[in-house]
N, CA, C and O atoms as CSV, one atom per row, in Angstrom:
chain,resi,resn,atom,element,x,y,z
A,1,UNK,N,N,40.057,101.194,86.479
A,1,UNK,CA,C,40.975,100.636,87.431
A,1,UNK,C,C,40.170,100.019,88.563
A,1,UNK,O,O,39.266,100.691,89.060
A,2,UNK,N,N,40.428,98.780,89.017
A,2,UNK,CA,C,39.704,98.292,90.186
A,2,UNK,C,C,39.953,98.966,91.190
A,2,UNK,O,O,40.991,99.628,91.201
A,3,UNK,N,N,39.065,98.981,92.312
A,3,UNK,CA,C,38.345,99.524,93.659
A,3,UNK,C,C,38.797,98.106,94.778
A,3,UNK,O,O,38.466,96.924,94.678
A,4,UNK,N,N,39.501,98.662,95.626
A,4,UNK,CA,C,40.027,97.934,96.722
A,4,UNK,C,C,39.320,98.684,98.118
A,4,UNK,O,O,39.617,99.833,98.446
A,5,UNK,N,N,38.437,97.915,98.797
A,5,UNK,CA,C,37.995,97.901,99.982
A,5,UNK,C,C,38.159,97.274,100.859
A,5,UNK,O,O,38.229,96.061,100.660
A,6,UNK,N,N,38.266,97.674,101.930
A,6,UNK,CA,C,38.765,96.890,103.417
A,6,UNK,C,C,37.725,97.714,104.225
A,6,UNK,O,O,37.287,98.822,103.916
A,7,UNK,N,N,37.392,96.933,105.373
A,7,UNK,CA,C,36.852,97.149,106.329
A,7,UNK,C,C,37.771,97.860,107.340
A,7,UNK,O,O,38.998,97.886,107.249
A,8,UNK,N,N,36.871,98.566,108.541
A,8,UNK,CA,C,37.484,99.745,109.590
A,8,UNK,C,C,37.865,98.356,110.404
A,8,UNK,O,O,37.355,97.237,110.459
A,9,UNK,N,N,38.938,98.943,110.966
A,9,UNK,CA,C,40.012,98.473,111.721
A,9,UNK,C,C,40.874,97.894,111.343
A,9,UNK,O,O,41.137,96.974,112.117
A,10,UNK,N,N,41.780,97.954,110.145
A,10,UNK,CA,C,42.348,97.526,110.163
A,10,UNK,C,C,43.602,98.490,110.096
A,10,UNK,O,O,43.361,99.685,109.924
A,11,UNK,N,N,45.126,98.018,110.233
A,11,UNK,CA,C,45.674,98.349,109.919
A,11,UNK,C,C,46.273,99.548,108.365
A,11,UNK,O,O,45.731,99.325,107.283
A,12,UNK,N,N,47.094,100.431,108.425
A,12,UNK,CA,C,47.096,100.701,107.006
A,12,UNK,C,C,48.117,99.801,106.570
A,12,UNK,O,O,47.700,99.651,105.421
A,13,UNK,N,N,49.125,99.102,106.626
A,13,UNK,CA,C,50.229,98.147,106.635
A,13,UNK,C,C,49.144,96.889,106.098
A,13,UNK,O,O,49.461,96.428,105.002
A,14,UNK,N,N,48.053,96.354,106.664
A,14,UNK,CA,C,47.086,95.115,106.652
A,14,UNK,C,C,46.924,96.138,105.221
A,14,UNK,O,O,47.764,96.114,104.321
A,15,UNK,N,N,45.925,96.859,105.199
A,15,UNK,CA,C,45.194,97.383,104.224
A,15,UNK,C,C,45.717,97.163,103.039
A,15,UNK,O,O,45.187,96.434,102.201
A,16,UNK,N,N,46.893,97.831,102.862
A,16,UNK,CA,C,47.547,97.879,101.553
A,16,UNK,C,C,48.363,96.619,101.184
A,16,UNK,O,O,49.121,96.549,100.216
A,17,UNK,N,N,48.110,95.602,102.100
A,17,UNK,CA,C,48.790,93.931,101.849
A,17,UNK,C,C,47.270,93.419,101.254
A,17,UNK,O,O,47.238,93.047,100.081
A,18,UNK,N,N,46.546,93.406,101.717
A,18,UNK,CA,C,45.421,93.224,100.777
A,18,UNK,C,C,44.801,93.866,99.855
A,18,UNK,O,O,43.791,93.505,99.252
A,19,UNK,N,N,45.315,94.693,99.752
A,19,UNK,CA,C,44.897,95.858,98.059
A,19,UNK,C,C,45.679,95.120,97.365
A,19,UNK,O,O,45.165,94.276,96.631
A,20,UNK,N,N,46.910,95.237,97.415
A,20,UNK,CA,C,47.999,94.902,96.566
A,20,UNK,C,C,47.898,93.521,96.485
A,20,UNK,O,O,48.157,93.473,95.282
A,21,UNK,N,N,47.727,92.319,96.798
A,21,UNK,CA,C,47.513,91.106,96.369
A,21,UNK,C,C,46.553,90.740,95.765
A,21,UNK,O,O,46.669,89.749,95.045
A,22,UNK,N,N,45.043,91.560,95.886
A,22,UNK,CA,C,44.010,91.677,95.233
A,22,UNK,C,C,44.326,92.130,93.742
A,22,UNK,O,O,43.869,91.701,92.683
A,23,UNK,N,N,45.341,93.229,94.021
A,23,UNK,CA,C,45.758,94.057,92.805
A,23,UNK,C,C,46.331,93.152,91.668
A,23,UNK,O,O,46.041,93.141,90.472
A,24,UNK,N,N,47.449,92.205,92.549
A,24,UNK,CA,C,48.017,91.505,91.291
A,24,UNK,C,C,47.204,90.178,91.260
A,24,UNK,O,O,48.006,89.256,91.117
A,25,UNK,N,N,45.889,89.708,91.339
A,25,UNK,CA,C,45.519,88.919,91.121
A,25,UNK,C,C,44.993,88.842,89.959
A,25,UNK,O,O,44.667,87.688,89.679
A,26,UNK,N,N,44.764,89.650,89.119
A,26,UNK,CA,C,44.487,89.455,88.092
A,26,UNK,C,C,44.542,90.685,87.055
A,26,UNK,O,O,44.950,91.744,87.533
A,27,UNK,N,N,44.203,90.679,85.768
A,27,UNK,CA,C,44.446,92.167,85.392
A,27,UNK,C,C,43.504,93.215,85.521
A,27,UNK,O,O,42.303,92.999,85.685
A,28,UNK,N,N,44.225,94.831,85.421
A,28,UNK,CA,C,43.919,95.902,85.973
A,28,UNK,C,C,43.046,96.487,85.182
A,28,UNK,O,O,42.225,97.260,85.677
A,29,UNK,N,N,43.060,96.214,83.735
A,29,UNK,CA,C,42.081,96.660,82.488
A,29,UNK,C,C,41.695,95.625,81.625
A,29,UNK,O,O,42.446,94.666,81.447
A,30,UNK,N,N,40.488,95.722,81.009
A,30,UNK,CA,C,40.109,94.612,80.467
A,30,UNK,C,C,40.808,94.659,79.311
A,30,UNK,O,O,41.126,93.546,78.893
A,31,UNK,N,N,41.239,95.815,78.490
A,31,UNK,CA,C,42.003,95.270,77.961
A,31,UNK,C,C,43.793,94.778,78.074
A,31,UNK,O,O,44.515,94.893,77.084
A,32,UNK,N,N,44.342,94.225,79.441
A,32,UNK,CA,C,45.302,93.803,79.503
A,32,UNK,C,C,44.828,91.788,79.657
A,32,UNK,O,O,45.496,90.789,79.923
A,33,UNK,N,N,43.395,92.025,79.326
A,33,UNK,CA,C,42.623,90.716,78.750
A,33,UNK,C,C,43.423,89.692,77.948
A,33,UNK,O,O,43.808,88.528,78.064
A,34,UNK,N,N,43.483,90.758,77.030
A,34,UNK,CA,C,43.563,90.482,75.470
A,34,UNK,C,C,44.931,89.614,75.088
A,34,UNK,O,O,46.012,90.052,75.479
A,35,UNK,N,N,44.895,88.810,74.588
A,35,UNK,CA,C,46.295,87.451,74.113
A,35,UNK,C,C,46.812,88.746,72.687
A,35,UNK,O,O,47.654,89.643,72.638
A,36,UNK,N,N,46.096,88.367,72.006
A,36,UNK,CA,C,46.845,89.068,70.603
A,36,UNK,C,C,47.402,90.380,70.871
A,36,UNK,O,O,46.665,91.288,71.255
A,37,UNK,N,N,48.665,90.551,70.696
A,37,UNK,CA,C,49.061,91.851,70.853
A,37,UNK,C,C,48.211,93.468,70.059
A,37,UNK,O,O,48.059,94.537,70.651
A,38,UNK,N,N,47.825,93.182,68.738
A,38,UNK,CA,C,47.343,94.019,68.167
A,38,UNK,C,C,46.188,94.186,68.263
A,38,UNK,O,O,45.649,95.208,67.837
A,39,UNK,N,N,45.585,93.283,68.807
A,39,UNK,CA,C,43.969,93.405,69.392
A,39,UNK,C,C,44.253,94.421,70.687
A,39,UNK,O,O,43.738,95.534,70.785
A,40,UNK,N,N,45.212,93.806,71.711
A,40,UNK,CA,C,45.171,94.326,72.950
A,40,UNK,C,C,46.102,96.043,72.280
A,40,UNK,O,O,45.972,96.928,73.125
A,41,UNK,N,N,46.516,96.286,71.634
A,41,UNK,CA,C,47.003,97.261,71.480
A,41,UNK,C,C,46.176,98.817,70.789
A,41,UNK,O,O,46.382,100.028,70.853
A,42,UNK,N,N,45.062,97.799,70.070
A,42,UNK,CA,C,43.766,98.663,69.269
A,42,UNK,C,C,42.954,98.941,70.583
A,42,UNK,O,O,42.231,99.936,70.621
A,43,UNK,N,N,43.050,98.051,71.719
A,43,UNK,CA,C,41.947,98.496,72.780
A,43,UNK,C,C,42.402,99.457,73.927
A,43,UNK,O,O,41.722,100.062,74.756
A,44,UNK,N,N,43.769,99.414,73.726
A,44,UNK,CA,C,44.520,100.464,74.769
A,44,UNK,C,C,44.420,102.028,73.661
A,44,UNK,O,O,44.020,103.065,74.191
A,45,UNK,N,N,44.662,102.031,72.738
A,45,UNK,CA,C,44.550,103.096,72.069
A,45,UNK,C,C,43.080,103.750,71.895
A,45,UNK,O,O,42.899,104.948,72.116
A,46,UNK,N,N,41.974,102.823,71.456
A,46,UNK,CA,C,40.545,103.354,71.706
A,46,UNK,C,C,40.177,103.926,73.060
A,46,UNK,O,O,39.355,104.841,73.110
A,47,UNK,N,N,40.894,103.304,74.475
A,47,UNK,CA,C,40.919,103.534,75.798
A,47,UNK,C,C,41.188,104.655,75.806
A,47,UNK,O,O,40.308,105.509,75.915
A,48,UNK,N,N,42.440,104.947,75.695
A,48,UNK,CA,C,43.022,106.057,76.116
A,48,UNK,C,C,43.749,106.949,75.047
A,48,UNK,O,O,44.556,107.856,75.252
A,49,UNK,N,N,43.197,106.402,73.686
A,49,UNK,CA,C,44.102,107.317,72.518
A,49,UNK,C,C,45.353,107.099,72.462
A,49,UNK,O,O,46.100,106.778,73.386
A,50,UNK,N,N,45.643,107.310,71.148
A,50,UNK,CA,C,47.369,107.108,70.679
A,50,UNK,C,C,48.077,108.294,70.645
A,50,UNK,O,O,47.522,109.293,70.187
A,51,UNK,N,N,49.641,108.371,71.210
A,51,UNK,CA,C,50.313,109.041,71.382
A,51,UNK,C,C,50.159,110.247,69.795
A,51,UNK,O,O,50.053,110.056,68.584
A,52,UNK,N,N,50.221,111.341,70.602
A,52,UNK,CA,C,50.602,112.225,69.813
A,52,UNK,C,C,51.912,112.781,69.238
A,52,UNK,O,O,51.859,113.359,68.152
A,53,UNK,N,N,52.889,112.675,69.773
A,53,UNK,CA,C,54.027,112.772,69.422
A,53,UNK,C,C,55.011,111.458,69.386
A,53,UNK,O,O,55.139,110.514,70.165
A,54,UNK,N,N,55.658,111.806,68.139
A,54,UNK,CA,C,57.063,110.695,68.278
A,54,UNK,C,C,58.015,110.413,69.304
A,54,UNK,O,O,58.765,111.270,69.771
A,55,UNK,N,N,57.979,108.684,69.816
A,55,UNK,CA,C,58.909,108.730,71.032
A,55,UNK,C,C,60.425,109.129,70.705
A,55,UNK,O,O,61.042,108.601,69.780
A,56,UNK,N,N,60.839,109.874,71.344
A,56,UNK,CA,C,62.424,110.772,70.909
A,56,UNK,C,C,63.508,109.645,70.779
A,56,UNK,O,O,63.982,108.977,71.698
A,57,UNK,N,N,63.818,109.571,69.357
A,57,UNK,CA,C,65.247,108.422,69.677
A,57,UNK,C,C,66.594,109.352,70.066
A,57,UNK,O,O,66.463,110.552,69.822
A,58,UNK,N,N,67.239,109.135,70.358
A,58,UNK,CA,C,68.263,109.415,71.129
A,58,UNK,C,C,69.229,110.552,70.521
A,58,UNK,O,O,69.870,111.301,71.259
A,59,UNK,N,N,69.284,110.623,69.071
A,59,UNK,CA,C,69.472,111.924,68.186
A,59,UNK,C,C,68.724,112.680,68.195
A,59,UNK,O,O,69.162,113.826,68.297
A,60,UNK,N,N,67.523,112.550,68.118
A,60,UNK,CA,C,66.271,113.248,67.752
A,60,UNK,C,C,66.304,114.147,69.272
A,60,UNK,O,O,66.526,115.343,69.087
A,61,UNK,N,N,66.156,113.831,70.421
A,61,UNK,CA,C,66.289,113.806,71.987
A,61,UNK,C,C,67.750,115.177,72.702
A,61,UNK,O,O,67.790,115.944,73.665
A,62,UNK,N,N,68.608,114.866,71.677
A,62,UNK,CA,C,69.555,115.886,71.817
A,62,UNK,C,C,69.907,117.224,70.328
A,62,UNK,O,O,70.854,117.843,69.842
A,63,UNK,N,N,68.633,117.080,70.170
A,63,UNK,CA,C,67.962,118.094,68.960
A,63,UNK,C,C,68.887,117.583,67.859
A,63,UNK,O,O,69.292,118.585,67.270
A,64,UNK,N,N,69.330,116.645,67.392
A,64,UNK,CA,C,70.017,116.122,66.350
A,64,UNK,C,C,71.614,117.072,66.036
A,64,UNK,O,O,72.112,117.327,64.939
A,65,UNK,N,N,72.011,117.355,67.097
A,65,UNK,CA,C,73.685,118.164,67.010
A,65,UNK,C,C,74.522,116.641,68.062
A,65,UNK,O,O,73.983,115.680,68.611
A,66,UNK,N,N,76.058,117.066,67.957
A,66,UNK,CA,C,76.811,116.408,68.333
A,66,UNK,C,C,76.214,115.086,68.521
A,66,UNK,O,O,75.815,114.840,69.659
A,67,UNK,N,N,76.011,113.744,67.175
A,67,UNK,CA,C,75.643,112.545,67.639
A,67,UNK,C,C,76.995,112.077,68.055
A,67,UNK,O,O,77.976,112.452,67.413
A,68,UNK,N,N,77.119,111.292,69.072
A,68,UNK,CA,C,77.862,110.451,69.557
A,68,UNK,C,C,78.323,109.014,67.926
A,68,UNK,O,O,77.489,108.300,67.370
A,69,UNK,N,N,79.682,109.062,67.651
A,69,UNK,CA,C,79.496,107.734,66.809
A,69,UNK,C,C,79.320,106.811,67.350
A,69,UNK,O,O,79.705,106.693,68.513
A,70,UNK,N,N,78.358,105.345,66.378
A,70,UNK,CA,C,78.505,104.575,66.884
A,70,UNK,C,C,79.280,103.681,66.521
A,70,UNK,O,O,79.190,103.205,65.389
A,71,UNK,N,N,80.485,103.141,67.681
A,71,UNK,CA,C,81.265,102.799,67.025
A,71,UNK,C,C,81.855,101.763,67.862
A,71,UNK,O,O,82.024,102.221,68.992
A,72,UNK,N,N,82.200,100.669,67.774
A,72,UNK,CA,C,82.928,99.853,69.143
A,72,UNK,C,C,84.334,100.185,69.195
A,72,UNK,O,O,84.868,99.725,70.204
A,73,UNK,N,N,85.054,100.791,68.486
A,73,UNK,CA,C,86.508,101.332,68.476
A,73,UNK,C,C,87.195,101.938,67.209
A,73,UNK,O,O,86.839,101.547,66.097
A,74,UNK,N,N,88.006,102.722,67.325
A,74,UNK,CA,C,87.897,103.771,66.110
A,74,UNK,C,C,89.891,103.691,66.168
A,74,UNK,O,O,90.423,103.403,67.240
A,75,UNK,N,N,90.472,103.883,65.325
A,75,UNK,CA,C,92.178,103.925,65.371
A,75,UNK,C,C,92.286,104.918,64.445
A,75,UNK,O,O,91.745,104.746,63.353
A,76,UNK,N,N,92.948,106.039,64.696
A,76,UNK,CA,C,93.410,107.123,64.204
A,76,UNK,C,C,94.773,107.836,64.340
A,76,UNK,O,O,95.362,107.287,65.271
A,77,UNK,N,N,95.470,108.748,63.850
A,77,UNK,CA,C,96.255,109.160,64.019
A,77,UNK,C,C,95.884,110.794,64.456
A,77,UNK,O,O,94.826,111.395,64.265
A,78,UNK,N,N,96.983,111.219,65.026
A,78,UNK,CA,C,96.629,112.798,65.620
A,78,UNK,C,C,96.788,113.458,64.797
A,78,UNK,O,O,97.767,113.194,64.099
A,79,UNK,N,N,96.091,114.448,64.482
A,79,UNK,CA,C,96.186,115.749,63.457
A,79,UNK,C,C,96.678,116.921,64.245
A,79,UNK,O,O,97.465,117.601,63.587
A,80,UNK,N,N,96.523,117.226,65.076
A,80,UNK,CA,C,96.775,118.173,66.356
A,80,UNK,C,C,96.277,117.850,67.391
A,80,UNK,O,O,95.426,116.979,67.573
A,81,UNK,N,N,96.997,118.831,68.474
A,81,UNK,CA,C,96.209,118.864,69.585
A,81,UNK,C,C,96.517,120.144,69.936
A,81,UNK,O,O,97.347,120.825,69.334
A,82,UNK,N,N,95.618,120.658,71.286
A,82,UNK,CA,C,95.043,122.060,71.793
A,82,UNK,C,C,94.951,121.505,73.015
A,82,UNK,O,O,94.547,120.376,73.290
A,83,UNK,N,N,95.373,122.410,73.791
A,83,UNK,CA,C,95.266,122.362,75.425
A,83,UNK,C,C,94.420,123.567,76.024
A,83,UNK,O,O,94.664,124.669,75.531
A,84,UNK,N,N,93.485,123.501,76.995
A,84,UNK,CA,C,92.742,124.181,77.858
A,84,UNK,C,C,93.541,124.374,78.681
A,84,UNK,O,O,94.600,123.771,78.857
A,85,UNK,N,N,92.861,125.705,79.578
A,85,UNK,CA,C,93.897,126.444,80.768
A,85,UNK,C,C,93.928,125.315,81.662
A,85,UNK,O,O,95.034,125.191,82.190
A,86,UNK,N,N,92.782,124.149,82.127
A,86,UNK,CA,C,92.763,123.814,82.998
A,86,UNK,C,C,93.567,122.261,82.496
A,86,UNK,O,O,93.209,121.180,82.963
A,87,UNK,N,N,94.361,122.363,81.775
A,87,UNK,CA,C,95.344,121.012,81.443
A,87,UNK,C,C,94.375,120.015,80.312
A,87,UNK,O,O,94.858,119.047,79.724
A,88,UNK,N,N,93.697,120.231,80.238
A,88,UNK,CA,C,93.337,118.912,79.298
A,88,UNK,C,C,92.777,119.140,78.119
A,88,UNK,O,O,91.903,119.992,77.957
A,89,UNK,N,N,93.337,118.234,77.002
A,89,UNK,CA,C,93.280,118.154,75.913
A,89,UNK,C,C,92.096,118.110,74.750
A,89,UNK,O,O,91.038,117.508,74.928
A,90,UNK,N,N,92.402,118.788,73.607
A,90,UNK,CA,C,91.417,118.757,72.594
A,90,UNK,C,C,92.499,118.282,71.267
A,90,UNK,O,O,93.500,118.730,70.707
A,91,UNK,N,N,91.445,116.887,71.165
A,91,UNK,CA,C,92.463,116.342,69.907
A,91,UNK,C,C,91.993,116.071,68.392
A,91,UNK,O,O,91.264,115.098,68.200
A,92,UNK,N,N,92.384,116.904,67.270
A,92,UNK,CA,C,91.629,116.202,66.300
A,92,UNK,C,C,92.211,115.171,65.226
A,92,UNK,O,O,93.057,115.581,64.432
A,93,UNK,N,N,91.849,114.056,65.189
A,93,UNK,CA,C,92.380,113.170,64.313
A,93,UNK,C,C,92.445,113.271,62.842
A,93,UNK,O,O,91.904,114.162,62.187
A,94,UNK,N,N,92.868,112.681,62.555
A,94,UNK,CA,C,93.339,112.367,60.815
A,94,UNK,C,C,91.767,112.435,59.768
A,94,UNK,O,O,91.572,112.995,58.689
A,95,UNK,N,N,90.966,111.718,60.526
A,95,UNK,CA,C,89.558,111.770,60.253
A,95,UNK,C,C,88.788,113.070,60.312
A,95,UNK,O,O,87.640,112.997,59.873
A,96,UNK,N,N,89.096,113.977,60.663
A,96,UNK,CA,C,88.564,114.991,60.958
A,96,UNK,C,C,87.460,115.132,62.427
A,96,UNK,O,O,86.685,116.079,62.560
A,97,UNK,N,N,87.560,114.269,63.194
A,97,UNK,CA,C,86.615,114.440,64.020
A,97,UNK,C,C,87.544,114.784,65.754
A,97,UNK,O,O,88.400,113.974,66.111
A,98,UNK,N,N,87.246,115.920,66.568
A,98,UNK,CA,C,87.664,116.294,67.657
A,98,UNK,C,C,86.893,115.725,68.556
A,98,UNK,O,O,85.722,115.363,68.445
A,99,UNK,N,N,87.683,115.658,69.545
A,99,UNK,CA,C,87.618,115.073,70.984
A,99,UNK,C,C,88.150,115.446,71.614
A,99,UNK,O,O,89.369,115.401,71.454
A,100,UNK,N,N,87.501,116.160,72.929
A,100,UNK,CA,C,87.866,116.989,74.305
A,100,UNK,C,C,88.096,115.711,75.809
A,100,UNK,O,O,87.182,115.154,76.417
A,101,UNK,N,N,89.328,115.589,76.009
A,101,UNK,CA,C,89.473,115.277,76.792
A,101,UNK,C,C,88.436,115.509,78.230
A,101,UNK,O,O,88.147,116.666,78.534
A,102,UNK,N,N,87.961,114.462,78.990
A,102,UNK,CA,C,86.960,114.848,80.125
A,102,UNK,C,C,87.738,115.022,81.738
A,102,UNK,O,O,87.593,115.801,82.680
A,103,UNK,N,N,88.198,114.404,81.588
A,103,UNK,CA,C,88.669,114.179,82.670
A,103,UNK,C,C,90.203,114.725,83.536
A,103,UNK,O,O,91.363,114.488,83.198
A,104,UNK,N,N,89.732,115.473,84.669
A,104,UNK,CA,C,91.162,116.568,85.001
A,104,UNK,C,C,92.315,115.360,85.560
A,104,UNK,O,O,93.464,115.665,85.241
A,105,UNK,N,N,92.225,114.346,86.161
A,105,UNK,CA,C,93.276,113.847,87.189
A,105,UNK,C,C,93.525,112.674,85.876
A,105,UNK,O,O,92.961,111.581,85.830
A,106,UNK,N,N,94.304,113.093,85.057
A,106,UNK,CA,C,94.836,111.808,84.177
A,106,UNK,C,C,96.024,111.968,83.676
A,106,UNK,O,O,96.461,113.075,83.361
A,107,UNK,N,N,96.780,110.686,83.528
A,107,UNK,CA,C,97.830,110.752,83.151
A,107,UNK,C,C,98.404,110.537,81.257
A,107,UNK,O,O,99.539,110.343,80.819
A,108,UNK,N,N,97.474,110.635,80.741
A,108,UNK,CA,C,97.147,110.419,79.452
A,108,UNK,C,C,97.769,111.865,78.492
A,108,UNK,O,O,97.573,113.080,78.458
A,109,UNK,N,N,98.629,110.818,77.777
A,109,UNK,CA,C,99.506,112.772,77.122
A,109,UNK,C,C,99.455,112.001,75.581
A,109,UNK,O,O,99.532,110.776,75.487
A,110,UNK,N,N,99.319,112.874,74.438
A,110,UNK,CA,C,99.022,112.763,73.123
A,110,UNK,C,C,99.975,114.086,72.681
A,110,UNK,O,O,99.932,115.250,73.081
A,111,UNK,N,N,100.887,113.404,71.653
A,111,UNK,CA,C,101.028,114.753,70.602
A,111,UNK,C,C,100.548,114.408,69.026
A,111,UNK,O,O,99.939,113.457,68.536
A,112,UNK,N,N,101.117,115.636,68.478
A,112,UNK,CA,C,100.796,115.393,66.873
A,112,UNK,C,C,101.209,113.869,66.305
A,112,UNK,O,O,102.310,113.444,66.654
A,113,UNK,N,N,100.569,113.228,65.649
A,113,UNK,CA,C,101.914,111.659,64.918
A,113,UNK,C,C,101.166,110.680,65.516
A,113,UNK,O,O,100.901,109.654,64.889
A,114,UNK,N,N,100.699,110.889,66.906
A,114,UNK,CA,C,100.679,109.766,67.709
A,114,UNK,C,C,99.308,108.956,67.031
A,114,UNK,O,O,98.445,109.453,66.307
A,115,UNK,N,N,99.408,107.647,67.485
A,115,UNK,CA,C,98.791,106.872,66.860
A,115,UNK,C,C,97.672,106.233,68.241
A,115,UNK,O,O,98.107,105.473,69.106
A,116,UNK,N,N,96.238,106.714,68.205
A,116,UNK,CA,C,95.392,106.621,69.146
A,116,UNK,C,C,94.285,105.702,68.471
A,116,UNK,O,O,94.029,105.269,67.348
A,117,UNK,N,N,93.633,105.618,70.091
A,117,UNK,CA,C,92.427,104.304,70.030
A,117,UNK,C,C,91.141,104.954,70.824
A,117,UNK,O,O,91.043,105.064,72.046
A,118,UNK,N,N,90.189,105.352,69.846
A,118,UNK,CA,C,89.042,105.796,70.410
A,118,UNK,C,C,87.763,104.262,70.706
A,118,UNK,O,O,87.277,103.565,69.815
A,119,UNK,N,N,87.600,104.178,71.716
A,119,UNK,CA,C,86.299,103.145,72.468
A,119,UNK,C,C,85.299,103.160,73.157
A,119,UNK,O,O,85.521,103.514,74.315
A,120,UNK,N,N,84.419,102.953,72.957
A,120,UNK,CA,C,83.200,103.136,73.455
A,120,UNK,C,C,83.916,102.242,75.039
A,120,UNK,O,O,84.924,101.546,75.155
A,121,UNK,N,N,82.851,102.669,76.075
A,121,UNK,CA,C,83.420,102.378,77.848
A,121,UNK,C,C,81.444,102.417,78.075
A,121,UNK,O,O,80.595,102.486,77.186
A,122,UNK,N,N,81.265,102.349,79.463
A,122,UNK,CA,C,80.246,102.441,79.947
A,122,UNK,C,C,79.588,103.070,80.156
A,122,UNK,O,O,80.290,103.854,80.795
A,123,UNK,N,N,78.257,103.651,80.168
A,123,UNK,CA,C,77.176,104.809,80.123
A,123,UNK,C,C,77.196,105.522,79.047
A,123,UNK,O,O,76.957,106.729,79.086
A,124,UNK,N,N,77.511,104.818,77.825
A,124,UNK,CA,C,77.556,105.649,76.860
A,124,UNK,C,C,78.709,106.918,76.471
A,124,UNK,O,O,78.645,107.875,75.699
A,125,UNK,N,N,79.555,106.518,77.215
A,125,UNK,CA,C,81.046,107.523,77.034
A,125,UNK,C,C,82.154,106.694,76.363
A,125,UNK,O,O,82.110,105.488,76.120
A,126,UNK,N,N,83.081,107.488,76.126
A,126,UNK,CA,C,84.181,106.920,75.393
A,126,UNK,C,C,85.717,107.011,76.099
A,126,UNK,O,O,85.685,107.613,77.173
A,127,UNK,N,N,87.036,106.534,75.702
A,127,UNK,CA,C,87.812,105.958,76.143
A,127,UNK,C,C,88.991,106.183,74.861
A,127,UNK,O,O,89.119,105.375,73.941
A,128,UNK,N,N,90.005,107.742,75.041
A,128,UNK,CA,C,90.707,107.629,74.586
A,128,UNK,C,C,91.944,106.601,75.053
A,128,UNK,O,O,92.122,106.497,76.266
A,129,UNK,N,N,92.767,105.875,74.195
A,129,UNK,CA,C,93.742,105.505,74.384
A,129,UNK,C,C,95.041,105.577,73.968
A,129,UNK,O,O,95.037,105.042,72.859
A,130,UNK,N,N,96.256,105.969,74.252
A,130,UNK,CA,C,97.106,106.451,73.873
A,130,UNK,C,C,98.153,105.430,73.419
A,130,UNK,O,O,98.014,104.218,73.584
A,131,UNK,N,N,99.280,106.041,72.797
A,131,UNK,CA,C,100.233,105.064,72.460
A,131,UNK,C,C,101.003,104.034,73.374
A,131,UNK,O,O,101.503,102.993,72.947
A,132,UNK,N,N,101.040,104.512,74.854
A,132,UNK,CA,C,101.718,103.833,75.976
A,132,UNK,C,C,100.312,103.536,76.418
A,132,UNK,O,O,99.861,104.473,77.076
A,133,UNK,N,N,99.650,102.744,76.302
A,133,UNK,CA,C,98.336,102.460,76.785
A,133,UNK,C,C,97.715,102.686,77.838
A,133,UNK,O,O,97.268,101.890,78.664
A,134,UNK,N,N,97.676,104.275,77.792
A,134,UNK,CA,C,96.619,105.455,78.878
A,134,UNK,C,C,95.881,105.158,78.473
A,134,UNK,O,O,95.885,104.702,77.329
A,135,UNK,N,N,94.805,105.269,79.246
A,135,UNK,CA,C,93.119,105.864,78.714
A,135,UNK,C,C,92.596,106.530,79.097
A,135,UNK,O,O,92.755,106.198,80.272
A,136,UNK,N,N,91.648,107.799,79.163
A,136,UNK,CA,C,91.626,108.618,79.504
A,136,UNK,C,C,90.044,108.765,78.876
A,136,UNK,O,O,89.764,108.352,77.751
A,137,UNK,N,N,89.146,109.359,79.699
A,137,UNK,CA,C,87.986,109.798,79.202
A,137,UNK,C,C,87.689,110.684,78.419
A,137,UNK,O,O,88.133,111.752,78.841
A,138,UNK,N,N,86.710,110.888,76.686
A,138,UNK,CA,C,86.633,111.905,76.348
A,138,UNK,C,C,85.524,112.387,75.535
A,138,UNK,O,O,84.844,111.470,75.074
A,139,UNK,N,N,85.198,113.404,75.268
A,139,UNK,CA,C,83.297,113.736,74.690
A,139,UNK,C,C,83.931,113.979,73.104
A,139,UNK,O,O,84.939,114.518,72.646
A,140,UNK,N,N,82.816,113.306,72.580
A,140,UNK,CA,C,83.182,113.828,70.910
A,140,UNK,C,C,82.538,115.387,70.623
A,140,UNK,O,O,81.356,115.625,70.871
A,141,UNK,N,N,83.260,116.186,70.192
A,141,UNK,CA,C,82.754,117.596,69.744
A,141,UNK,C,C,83.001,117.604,68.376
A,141,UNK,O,O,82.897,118.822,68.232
A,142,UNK,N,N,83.205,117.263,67.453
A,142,UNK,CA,C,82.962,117.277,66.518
A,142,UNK,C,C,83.340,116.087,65.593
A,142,UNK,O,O,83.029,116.107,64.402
């Protein structure tokens, strides 16, 4: 890694405006040199060695139980449902797969028959939807 020197008196505010422009003036290892990716990638690994373990994909990461489907929207019918003390629902569809309602302040009501819309929503959560078009947040458990 390059060596950034400044002379006494200066500021630390000065100092580190001239480290850091020095810094990005050019590259930090010789091998971030390198054009060809697999050249520059054989010289980072001789550098500093290749990973020892597999980077965790995202099943692998939550020890491979409850994967999330992937799915952009799912239509099912209700097989049952189950209610928690604290009001909210556990529903399992026609498909066999349950879903626990997440969320306490909703107005989202499901019985047996009903004909629902499971959707992927943002951060990786999902989006029951009901026959009067509630939606309501919910975790897949099985």
């Amino acid at each position: 890694m390059r060596q950034c020197s400044v002379g006494p008196g200066l500021s630390l505010a000065a100092a580190l405006m001239i480290c850091s422009q020095a810094h990005a003036a050019g590259p930090v290892h010789r091998c971030a040199e390198l054009r060809d990716d697999a050249e520059r990638l054989a010289c980072y690994d001789a550098e500093f060695g290749k990973p020892t373990a597999a980077v965790p994909t995202p099943a692998s990461a939550a020890g491979g139980t409850r994967q999330q489907p992937e799915i952009a929207g799912l239509t099912s019918v209700v097989a049952s449902v189950a209610h928690k003390r604290d009001g909210r629902f556990l529903v399992t569809l026609a498909n066999g797969q349950v879903w626990a309602q997440s969320e306490l302040e909703s107005k989202a009501s499901v019985e047996a028959g009903d004909s629902v819309t499971v959707r992927r929503a943002s951060f990786g959560s999902f989006l029951l939807v009901t026959k009067a078009g509630i939606a309501t947040r919910v975790k897949r458990v099985k």
